[in-house]
C-alpha positions in Angstrom: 34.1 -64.1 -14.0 37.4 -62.6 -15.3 35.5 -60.9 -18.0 33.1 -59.3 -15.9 36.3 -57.9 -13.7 38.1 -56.9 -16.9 34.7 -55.1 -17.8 34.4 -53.7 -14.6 37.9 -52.4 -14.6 38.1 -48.9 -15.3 40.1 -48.5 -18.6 42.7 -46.0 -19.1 41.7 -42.9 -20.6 43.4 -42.5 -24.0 44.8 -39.4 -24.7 43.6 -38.0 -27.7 45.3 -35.1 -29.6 43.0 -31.9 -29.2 42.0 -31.3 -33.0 42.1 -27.4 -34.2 38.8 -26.6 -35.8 39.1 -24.8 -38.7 38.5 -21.0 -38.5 34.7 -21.2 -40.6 35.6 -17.9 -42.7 32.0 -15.8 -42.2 29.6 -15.3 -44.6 29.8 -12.6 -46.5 27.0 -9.9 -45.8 24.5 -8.9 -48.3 24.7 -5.4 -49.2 21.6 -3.4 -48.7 20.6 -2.6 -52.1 19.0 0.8 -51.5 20.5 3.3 -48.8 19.2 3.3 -45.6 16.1 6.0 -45.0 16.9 8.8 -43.1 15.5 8.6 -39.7 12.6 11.5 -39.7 13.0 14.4 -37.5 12.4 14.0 -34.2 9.8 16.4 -32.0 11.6 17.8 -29.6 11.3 15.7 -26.8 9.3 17.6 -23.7 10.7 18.5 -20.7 10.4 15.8 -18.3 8.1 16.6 -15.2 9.9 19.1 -12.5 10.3 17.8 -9.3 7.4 18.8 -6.8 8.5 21.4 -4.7 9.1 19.6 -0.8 5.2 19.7 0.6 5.0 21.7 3.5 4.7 19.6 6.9 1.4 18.6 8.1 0.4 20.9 11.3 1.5 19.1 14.1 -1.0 17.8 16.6 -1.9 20.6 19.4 -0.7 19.5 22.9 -3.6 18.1 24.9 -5.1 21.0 26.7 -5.9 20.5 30.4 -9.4 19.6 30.8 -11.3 22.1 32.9 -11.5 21.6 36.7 -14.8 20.7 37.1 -13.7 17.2 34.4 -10.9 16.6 36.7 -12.6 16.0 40.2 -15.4 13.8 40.2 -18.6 15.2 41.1 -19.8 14.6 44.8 -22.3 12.3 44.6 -26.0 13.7 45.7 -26.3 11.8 49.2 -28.6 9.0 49.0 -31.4 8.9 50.9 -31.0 5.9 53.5 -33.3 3.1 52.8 -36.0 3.1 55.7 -35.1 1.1 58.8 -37.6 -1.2 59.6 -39.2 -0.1 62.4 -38.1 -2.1 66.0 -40.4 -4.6 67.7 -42.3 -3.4 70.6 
């Protein structure tokens, strides 16, 4: 059992000296054996797109006109004729 608690038993963390890397000295570049190509003339680029001038408002909804009197007040009813009474016994 003492090895499994030496096992389990953290060890100390040994210090170890950080170690420099070496500076890796670049490789040198190949030189471009012709000259680089002059870029072509551009077109002049056109003008971008003016701004649309601010669109004028919608027309704005009239007000609700009043309706006409005779679509206010209901129409009178025609009077109905009465049903007929049946007639009394003699």
């Amino acid at each position: 059992w003492w090895w499994w608690w030496w096992w389990w038993y953290p060890l100390p963390p040994h210090p170890l000296p950080p170690q420099p890397l070496p500076p890796q000295p670049l490789p040198p570049q190949p030189q471009p054996l012709q000259p680089p190509q002059p870029l072509p003339p551009q077109p002049p680029q056109p003008l971008p797109p003016q701004p649309l001038p601010p669109q004028p408002l919608p027309p704005q909804p009239l007000p609700p006109q009043p309706l006409p009197p005779q679509l206010l007040s209901p129409q009178p009813l025609p009077p109905q004729p009465l049903p007929p009474q049946p007639l009394p016994p003699p």
